[in-house]
C-alpha positions, 0 to 999 in steps of 0.5 A: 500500500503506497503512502498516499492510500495509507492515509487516505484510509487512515483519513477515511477511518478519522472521517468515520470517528468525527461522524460516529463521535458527533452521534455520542456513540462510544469510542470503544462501541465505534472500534467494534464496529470499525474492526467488522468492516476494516479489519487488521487495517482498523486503526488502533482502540486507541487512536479511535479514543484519541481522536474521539476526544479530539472532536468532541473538543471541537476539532473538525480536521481529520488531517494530520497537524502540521509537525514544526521543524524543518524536513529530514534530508538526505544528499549523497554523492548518487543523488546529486550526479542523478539531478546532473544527469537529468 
């Protein structure tokens, strides 16, 4: 599974957190029912906790937040003389 599908599932899962939370229904009955339908991809008893919470703080983004810092970086000979040779 690339990147990309990974967290668009992950996304999706989140999507049906914040819907299921909104109708007061319990993290660990909204698992339950997140594991018949996603199986050994379900997202974690856990994480669903978690971002129930969230949302019922109000939070309405099912993204990842933004991480300070700046992005880890790798230069090595190779890939410089690849960007040269393009």
């Amino acid at each position: 599974m690339t990147f990309a599908s990974q967290n668009s599932m992950i996304e999706e899962q989140r999507s049906i957190i914040r819907f299921l939370t909104a109708t007061d229904e319990k993290p660990a009955a909204i698992h339950r029912r997140m594991v018949t339908v996603y199986g050994e991809k379900c997202v974690s008893d856990k994480s669903v906790r978690k971002w129930s919470a969230r949302f019922r703080a109000c939070r309405e983004s099912v993204g990842d937040d933004q991480r300070p810092g700046q992005a880890n970086t790798v230069i090595t000979s190779d890939l410089i003389d690849k960007v040269h040779d393009h």
